[in-house]
GUTORDREN-930393 format. One line per 4 residues: number of its first residue (from 1); for each residue x, y, z of C-alpha. Coordinates in Angstrom, 3 decimals. Example, Ala and Ser with C-alpha at 12.3 -4.5 7.8 and 13.67 -1.06 7.14 Angstrom:
% residues 2
1> 12.300/-4.500/7.800 ~ 13.670/-1.060/7.140
***
This chain:
% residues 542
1> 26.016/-25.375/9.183 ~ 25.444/-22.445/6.539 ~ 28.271/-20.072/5.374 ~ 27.094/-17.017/6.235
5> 25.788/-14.735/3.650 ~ 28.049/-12.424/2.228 ~ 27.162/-8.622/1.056 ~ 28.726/-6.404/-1.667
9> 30.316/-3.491/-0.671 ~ 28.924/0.067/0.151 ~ 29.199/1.242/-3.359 ~ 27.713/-1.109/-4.921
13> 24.670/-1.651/-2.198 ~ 24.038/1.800/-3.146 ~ 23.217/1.209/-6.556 ~ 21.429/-1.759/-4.990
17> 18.930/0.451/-3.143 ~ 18.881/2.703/-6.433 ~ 18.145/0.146/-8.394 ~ 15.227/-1.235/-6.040
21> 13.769/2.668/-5.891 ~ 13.826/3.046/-9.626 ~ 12.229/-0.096/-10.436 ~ 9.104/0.436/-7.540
25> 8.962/4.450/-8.488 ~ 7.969/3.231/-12.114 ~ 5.137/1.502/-10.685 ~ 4.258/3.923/-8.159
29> 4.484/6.647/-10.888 ~ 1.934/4.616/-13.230 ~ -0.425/3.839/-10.473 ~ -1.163/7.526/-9.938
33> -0.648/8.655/-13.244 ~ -3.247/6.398/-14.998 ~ -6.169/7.861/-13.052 ~ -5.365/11.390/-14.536
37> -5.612/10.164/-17.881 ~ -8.310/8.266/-17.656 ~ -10.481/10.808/-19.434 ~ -7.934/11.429/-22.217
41> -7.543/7.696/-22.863 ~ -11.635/7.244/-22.949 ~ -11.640/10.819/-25.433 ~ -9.068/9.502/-27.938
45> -9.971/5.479/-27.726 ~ -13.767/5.740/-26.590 ~ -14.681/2.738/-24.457 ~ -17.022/4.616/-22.145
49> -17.162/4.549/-18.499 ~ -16.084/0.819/-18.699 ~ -13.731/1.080/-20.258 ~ -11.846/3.629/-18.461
53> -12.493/1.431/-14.905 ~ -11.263/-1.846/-16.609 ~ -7.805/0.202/-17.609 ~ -7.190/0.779/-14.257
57> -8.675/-2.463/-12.763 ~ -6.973/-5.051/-14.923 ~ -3.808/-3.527/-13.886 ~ -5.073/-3.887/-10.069
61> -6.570/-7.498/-10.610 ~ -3.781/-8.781/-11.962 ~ -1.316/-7.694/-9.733 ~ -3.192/-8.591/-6.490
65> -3.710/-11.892/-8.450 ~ -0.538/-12.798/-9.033 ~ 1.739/-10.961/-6.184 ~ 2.054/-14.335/-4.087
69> 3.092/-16.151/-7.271 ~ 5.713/-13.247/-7.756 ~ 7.060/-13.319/-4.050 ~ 7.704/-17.324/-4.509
73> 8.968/-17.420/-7.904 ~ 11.855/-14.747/-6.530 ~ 12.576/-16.826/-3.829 ~ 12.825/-19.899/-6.014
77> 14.904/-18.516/-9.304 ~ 16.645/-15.838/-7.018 ~ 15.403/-12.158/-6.681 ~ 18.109/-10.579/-9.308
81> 16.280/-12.691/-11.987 ~ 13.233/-11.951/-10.971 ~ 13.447/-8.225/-10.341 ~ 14.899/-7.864/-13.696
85> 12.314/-10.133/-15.892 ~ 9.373/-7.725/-13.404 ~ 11.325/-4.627/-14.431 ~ 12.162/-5.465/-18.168
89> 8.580/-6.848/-18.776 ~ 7.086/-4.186/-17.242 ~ 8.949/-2.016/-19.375 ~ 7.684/-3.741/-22.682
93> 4.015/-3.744/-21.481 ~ 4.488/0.033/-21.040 ~ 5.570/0.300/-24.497 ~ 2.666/-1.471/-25.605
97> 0.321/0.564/-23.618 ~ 2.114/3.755/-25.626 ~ 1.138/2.554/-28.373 ~ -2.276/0.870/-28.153
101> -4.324/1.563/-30.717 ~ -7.527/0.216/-29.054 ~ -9.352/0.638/-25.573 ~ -9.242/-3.537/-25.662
105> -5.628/-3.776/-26.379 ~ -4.957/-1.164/-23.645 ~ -6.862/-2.767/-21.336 ~ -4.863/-6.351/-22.228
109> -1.595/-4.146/-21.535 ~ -2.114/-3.077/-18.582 ~ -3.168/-6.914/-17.146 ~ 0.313/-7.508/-18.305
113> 1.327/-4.752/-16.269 ~ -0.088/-6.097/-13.771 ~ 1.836/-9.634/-14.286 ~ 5.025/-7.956/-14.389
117> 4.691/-5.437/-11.409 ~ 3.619/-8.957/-9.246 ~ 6.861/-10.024/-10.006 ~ 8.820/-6.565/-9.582
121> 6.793/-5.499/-6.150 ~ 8.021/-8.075/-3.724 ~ 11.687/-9.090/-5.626 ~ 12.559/-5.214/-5.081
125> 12.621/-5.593/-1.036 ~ 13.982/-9.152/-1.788 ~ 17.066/-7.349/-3.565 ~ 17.131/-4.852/-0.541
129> 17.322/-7.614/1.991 ~ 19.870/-9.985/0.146 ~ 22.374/-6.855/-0.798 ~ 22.053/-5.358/2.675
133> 23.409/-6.874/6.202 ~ 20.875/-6.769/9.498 ~ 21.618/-3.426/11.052 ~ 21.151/-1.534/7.961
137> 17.993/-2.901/6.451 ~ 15.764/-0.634/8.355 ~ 17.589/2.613/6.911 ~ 17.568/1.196/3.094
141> 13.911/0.268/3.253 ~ 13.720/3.790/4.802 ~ 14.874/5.410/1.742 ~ 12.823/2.089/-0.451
145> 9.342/4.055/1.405 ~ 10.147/7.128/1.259 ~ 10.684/7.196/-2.748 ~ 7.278/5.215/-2.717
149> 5.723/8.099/-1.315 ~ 7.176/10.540/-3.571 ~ 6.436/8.864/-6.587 ~ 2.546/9.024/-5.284
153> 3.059/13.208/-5.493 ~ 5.221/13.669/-8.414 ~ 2.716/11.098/-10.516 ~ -0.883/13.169/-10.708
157> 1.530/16.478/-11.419 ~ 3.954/15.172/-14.086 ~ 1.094/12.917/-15.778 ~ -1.096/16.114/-15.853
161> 2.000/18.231/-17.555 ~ 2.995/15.655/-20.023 ~ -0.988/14.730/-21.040 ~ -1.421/18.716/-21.330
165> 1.717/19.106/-23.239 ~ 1.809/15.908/-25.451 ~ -0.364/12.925/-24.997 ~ -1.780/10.277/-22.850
169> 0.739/8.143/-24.445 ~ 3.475/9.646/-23.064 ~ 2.913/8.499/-19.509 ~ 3.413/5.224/-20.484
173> 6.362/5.810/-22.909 ~ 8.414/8.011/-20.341 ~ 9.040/4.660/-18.029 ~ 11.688/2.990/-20.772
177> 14.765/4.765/-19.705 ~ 13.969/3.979/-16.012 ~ 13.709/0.753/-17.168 ~ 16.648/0.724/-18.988
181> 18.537/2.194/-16.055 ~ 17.481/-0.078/-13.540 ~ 18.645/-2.996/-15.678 ~ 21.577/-1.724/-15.627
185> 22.001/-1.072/-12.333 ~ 21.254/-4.552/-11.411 ~ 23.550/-6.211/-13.732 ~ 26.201/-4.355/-12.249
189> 25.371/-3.965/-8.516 ~ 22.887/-6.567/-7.315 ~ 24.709/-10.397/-6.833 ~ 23.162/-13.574/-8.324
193> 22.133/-16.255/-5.981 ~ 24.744/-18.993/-5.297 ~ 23.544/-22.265/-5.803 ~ 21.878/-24.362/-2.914
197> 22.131/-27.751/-1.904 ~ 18.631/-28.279/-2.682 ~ 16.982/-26.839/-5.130 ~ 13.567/-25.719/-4.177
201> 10.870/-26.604/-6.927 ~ 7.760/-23.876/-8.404 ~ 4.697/-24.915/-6.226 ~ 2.538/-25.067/-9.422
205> -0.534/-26.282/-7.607 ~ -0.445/-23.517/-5.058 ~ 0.646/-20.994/-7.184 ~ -2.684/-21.185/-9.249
209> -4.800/-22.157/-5.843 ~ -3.446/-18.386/-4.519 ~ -4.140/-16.761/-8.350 ~ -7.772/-17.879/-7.822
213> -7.919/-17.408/-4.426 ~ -7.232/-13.869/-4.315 ~ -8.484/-13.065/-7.726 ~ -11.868/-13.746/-6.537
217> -12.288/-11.335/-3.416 ~ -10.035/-8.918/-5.656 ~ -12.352/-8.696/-8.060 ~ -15.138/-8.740/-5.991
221> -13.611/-5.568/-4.224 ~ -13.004/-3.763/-7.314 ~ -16.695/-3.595/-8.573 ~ -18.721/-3.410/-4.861
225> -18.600/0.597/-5.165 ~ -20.362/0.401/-8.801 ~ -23.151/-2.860/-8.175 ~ -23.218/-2.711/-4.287
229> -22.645/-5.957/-2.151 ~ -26.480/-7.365/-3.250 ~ -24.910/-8.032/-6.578 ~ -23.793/-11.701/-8.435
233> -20.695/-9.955/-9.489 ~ -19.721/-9.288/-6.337 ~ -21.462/-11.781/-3.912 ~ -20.087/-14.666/-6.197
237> -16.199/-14.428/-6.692 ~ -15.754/-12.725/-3.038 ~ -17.344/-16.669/-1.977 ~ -15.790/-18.934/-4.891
241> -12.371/-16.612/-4.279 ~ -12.598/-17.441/-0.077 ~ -13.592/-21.360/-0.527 ~ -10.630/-21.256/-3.503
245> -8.353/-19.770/-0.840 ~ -8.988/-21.910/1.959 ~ -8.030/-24.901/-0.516 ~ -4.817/-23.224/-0.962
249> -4.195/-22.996/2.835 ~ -5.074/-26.595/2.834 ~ -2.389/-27.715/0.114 ~ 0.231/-25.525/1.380
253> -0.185/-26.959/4.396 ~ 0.680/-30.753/3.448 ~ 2.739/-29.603/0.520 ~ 6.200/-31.030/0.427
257> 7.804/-27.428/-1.123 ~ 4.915/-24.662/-0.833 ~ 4.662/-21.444/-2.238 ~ 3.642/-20.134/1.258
261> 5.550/-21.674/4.363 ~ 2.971/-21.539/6.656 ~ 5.368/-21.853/9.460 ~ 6.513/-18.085/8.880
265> 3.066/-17.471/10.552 ~ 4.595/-19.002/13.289 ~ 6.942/-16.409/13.719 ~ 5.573/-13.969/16.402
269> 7.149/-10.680/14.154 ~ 6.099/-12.064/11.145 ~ 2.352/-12.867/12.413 ~ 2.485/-9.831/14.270
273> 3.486/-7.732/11.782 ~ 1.031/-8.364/9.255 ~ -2.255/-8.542/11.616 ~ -0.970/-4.940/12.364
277> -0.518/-4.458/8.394 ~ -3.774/-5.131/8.120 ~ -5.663/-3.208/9.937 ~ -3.427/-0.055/10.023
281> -3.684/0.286/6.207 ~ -7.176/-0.168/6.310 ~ -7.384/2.800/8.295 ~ -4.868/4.554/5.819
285> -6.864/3.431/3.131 ~ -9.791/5.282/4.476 ~ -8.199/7.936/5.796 ~ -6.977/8.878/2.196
289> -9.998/8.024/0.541 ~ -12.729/10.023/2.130 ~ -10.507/12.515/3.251 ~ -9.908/13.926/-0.334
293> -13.803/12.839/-0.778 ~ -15.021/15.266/1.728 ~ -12.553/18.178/0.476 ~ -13.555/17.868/-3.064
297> -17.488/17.269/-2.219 ~ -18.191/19.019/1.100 ~ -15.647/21.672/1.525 ~ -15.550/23.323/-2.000
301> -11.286/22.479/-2.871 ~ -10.619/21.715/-6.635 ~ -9.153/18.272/-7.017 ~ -5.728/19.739/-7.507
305> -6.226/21.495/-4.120 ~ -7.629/18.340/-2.195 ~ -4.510/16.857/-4.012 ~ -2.049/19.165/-2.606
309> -3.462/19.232/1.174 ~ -1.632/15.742/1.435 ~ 1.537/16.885/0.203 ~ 3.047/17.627/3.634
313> 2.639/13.878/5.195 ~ 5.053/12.777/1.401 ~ 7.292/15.346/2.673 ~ 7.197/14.452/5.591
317> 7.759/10.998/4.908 ~ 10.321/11.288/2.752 ~ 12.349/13.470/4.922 ~ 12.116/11.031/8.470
321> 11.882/7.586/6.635 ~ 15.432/6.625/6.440 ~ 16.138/8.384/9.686 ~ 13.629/5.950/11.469
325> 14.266/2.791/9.877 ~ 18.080/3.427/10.816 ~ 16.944/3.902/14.492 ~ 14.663/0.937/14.628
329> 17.797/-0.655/12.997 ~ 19.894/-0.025/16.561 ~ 17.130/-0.120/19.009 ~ 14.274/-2.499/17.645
333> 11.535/-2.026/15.919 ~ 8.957/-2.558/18.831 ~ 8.587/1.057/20.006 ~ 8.843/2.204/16.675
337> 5.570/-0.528/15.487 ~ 3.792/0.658/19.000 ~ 4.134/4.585/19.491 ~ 4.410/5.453/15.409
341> 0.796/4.483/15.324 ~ -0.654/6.112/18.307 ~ 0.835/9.316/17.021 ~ -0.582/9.141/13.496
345> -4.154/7.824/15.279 ~ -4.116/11.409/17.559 ~ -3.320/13.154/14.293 ~ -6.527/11.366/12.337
349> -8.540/12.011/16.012 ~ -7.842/15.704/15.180 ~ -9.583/14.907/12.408 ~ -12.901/14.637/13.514
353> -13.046/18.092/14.590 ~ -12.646/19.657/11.390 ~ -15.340/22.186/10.257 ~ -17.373/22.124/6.786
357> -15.446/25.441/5.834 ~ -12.552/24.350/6.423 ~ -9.851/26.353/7.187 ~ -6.416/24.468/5.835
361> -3.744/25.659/8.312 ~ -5.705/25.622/11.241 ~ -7.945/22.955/10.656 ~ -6.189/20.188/8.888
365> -1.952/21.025/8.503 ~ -1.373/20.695/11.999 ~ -3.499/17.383/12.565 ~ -1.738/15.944/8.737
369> 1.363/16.512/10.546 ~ 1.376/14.978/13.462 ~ -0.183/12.069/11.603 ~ 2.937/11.957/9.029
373> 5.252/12.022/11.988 ~ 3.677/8.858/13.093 ~ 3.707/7.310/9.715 ~ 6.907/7.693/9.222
377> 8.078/6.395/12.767 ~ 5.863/3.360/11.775 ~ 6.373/1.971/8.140 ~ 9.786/1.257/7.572
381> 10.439/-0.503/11.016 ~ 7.064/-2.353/10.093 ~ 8.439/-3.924/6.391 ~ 11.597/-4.195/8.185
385> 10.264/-6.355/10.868 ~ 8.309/-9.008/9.100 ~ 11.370/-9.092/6.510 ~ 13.480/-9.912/9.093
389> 11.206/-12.819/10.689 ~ 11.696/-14.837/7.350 ~ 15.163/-16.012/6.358 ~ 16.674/-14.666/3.182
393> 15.397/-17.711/0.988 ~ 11.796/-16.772/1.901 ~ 12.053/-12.721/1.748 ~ 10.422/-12.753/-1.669
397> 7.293/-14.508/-0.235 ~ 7.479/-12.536/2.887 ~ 7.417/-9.434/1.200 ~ 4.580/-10.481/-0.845
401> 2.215/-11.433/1.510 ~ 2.505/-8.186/3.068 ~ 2.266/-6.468/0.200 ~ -1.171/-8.617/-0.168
405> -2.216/-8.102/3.355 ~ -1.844/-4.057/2.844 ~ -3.506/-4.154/-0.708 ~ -6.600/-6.343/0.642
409> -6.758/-4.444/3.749 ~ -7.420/-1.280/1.802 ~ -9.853/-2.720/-0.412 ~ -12.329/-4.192/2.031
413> -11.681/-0.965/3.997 ~ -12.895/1.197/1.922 ~ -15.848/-1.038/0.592 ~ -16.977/-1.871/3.881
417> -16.649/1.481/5.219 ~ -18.367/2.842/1.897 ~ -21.529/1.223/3.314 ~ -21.445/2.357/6.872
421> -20.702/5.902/5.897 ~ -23.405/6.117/3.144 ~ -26.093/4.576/5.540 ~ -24.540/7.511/8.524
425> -25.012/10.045/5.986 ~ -27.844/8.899/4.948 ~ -29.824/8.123/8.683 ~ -28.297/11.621/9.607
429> -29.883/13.777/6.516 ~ -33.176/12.244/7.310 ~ -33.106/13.404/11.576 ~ -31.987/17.093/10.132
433> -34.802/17.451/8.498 ~ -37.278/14.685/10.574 ~ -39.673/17.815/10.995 ~ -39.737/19.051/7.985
437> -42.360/18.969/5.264 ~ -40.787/18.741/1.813 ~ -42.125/19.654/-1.227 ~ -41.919/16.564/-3.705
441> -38.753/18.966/-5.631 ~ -36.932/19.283/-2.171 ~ -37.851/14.967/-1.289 ~ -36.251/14.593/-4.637
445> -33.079/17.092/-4.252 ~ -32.489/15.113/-1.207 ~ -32.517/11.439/-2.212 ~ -30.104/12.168/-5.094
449> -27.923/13.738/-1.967 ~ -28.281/10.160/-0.130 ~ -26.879/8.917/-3.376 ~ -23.583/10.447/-2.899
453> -21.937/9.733/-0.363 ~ -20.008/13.026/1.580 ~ -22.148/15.305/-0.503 ~ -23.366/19.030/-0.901
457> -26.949/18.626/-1.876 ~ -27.959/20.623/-5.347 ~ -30.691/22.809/-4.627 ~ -30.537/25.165/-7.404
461> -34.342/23.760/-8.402 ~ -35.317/24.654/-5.019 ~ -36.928/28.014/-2.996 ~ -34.927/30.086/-0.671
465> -35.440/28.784/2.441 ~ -36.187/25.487/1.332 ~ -33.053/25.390/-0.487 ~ -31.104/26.395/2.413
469> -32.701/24.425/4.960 ~ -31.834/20.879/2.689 ~ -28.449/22.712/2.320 ~ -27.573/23.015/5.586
473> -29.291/19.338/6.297 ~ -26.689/17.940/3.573 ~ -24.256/19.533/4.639 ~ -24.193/18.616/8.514
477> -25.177/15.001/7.460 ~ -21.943/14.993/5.121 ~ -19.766/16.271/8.021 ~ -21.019/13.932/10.272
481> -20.316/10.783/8.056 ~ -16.715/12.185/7.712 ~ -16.126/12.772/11.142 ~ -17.249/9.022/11.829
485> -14.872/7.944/8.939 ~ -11.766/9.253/10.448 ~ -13.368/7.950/14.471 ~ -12.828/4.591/12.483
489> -9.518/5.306/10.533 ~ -7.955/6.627/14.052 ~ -9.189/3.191/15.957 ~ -8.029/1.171/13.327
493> -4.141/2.600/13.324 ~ -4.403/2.894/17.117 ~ -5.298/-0.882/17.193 ~ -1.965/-1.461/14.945
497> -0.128/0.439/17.681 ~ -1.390/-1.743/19.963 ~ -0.818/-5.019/18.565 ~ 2.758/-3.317/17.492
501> 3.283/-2.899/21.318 ~ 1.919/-6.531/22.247 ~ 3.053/-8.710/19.445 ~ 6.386/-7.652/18.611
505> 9.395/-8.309/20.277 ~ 12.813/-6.783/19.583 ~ 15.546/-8.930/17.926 ~ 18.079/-10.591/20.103
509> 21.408/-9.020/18.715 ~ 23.967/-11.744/17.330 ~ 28.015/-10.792/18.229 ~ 30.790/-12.769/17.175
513> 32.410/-13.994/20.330 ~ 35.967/-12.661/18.887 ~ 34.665/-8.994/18.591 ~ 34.201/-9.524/22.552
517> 36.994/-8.672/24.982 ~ 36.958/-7.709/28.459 ~ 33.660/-6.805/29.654 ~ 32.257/-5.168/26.360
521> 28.839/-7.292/26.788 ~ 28.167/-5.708/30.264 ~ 26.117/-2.218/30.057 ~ 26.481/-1.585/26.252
525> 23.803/1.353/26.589 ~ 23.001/2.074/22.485 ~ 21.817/-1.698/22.970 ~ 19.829/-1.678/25.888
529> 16.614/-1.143/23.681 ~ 17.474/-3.998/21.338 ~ 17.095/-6.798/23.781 ~ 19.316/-9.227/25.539
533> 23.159/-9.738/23.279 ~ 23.930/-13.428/22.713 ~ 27.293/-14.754/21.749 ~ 27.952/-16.826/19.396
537> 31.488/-18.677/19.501 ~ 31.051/-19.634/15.744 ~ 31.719/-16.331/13.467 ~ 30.324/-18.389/10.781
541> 26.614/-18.544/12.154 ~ 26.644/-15.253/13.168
***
C-alpha cells in the first residue's frame, strides 16, 4: 500500500502555479513573437524566404520531435528537475538566439529551443498536478490556460513595440529574467520527488523510435503548404515517420519500462480525452487559421485588425478559465467536455453566415463570443481530465501526449483542409463565371486568384466590367470556401462535444471513512453531479 501523496501548503502551491505560468508564458510569448520578426531577422541576417520558415520551423520540429521524450524523462527524473533544466535551457538558447550573428546559428538556436521547451511543455502541468490535491487541479490548470491564452495576445503587440523600438534581438533577450524568476520560484515552492522503491529506467529505444516517429509526419506537415502533398519532401517522411511510429507502438508494447504505457489508453478518460483533443483542435486550428486568412485577404482588415478581432475569445478565456476548471473540479468534468463544445460549434456555425463586407460587431463579435464561452467551459476540464486518468508517476507522459495529439491535430488540419478549401475556391470561381468569355488578361487574372487560397482577385490590368465581373466571381468563390471552412471547424468541435458526452465519465469521489458520521453520504447535493461517493476505511489510500 502507497503513502499517500502529500502537498505543500497554499502559499507555496501558489508560487507553484506561478512558477508553471511563467515558465509556459515564455514559450507562448516566443511562439507568437517570432513570426513578427521574421522580416527583421531576414533584413538584418539575410537568409531569404528559407531562411525565415526554417527559424520558425526548427523551433516547431524539434519540439513536436522531442515532446514525448520530454513528458517521460519528467516522469522518470521527477518534474522539478525537469521543469527547471526545460526552463533554464530554454533560457540559454534564448540568449543565444539574442545574440546570433548568423541566419544558420539562429536557426541552430531555436532547434535548441525547441529541445528545451519539449522538456518545459509537459513538466509544467506535471508540477501543477504533483503540487496540487484532486479537487483543485481543475481551477490551477484554469489559471495554467488562461495565461496561455494571454501570452498568445500580449506576444504579436509587445514583439512589434520592442522590434520598433530596439531590435529583433530583444525578443529573445527579454525572456532571462522570467527565466530567472521561475527558477527561483521552483527552488523554493515546487517539492522534489521522494525516492521510489523502484526506480524506473530512460526507455532509450523508445525514446528515439517516438523522435523519429513524429519527426517524420512533423516535418512532413511543416512543408505541405510550400511543395503540396505530390512532393518527395513531403510524401516521404509523412510514410518513413508513420512505419517509424508504428515500430514504436510495437516496442512499447513488449517493453519491460516504456516511455509510453500503453495501458493509459486503456483508461476510458484518458482515451477519451485525447480522441476529443484531437479533433476539437483541429477544428480550432482551422478556425484560427482561415479565419484571420479571410479577414486579411477577402474582407480588407490590416493584419493588426484581423489580429485584434480575436482578442475577445483571450479575454474571454482568461476571465472564465479558472472559474470552470474549479466547477468541473466539484461536479465532473463530463458536462463541462460535452456542452463546452456544442456552444463554441454554434458560435463557429454563426460563422458561416458572415458577409464579404463584414461588419465586426454584428457579424463576427457576437458569434466569437459565444464560441469563447464554450472554449472556456471546455479546455481546462479537458487537460484536467486526461491528467487525472494517469497516476502522478505518469502525468509527465500524459501531459505530453496530449500536448502531441493537439499539436498534430492542428497540423494535418490545416494541411488537409488547405487542399479542400483551395480546390472549393477554386471549382466555385470557375461556375461564377462558367458563361463567361474571358479575354486571355482576365483567364490569367483569374488563375493567379485560384492560386491563393481565400483571395480578392487583382484586376487592376483588367476593363471595367470585366474587372468587376472576375471581382465579384473571386470574391463569392472566396466567401464560399470560408463559409465551408468554418461548416468543417463547427463539425469537428461538435464531434468533440459528442465524444466528451459519450466517452467520459465523471470521477467516483474518494472520502475518508472518518470524515463520515451520521448520514453525511446520503443526499450530499453539491455531489450529485460528480458520481456515486465511495468510502474508503483506509485514510491512507484515500
Amino acid at each position: 500500500m502507497s503513502a499517500a501523496p502529500t502537498h505543500p501548503p497554499a502559499d507555496r502551491r501558489r508560487l507553484a502555479l506561478v512558477a508553471a505560468i511563467l515558465g509556459s508564458f515564455v514559450v507562448g510569448l516566443d511562439s507568437t513573437v517570432v513570426n513578427v520578426a521574421l522580416p527583421a531577422i531576414s533584413g538584418d541576417l539575410g537568409g531569404g524566404l528559407a531562411g525565415q520558415q526554417w527559424v520558425s520551423n526548427a523551433y516547431l520540429l524539434a519540439l513536436g520531435s522531442l515532446i514525448l521524450i520530454g513528458g517521460s524523462l519528467g516522469d522518470v527524473y521527477g518534474e522539478r528537475r525537469v521543469f527547471t533544466l526545460g526552463v533554464a535551457g530554454f533560457g540559454l538558447a534564448s540568449v543565444i538566439c539574442a545574440a546570433a550573428p548568423s541566419i544558420e546559428l539562429l536557426v541552430l538556436a531555436r532547434g535548441l529551443q525547441g529541445v528545451f521547451g519539449a522538456l518545459l511543455t509537459p513538466a509544467a502541468l506535471a508540477v501543477i498536478i504533483a503540487v496540487f490535491p484532486p479537487d483543485e487541479r481543475g481551477a490551477a490548470i484554469g489559471s495554467w490556460t488562461a495565461w496561455q491564452a494571454i501570452s498568445g495576445v500580449i506576444g504579436p503587440f509587445a514583439g512589434g513595440w520592442l522590434i520598433d523600438q530596439a531590435s529583433w534581438r530583444w525578443i529573445f533577450a527579454i525572456n532571462v529574467p522570467f527565466v530567472i524568476l521561475t527558477i527561483v520560484l521552483v527552488a523554493i515552492a515546487v517539492p522534489g520527488r521522494g525516492e521510489e522503491t523502484v526506480r524506473r529506467r530512460v526507455d532509450w529505444p523508445g525514446a528515439v523510435l517516438g523522435a523519429l516517429g513524429l519527426a517524420g509526419p512533423v516535418f512532413a506537415l511543416i512543408r505541405q503548404p510550400a511543395v503540396g502533398w505530390s512532393s518527395a519532401e513531403v510524401y516521404g517522411p509523412l510514410l518513413g515517420g508513420l512505419g517509424v511510429f508504428a515500430l514504436f507502438l510495437l516496442h512499447e508494447a513488449r517493453a519491460k519500462d516504456p516511455m509510453l504505457p500503453l495501458g493509459l489508453f486503456r483508461r476510458r478518460n484518458f482515451s477519451a480525452g485525447n480522441l476529443e483533443t484531437l479533433v476539437m483542435y483541429g477544428g480550432l486550428s482551422i478556425t484560427f487559421f482561415f479565419l484571420v486568412l479571410f479577414l486579411q485577404q477577402v474582407a480588407g482588415y490590416s493584419a493588426l485588425e484581423a489580429g485584434i478581432t480575436t482578442l475577445p475569445v483571450t479575454l474571454v478565456m482568461f476571465a472564465l478559465s479558472k472559474r470552470f476548471g474549479a466547477l468541473a473540479d466539484r461536479f465532473g468534468p463530463r458536462a463541462f467536455m460535452g456542452g463546452g463544445p456544442l456552444i463554441a460549434a454554434v458560435g463557429l456555425a454563426w460563422l458561416t453566415r458572415a458577409p464579404a463586407q463584414v461588419d465586426y460587431v454584428v457579424d463576427l463579435l457576437p458569434a466569437l463570443l459565444l464560441f469563447a464561452i464554450g472554449l472556456s467551459i471546455t479546455v481546462a476540464p479537458l487537460s484536467a481530465a486526461v491528467l487525472a486518468d494517469a497516476d502522478e508517476h505518469n502525468a509527465g507522459i500524459a501531459s505530453a501526449t496530449n500536448n502531441a495529439v493537439a499539436r498534430v491535430a492542428g497540423l494535418v488540419a490545416i494541411a488537409g483542409l488547405g487542399a479542400v478549401i483551395a480546390g472549393s475556391f477554386s471549382g466555385a470561381i470557375d461556375r461564377e463565371l462558367a458563361d463567361q468569355r474571358l479575354t486571355p488578361a482576365a483567364a490569367a487574372v483569374v488563375e493567379e486568384a485560384k492560386s491563393r487560397t481565400l483571395a480578392t482577385a487583382d484586376v487592376s490590368s483588367l476593363e471595367g466590367g470585366e474587372a468587376r465581373l472576375v471581382a465579384q466571381a473571386a470574391e463569392a468563390a472566396s466567401l464560399d470556401a470560408f463559409h465551408e471552412g468554418m461548416g468543417i471547424a463547427a463539425v469537428l468541435v461538435a464531434l468533440g462535444g459528442v465524444i466528451g458526452i459519450a466517452g467520459i465519465r465523471n470521477p467516483r469521489r474518494v472520502v475518508k471513512a472518518e470524515d463520515c458520521s451520521g448520514g453525511q453520504l446520503v443526499g450530499a447535493p453539491r455531489d450529485a453531479g460528480r458520481g456515486p461517493l465511495v468510502v474508503d476505511p483506509d485514510p491512507a489510500t484515500a
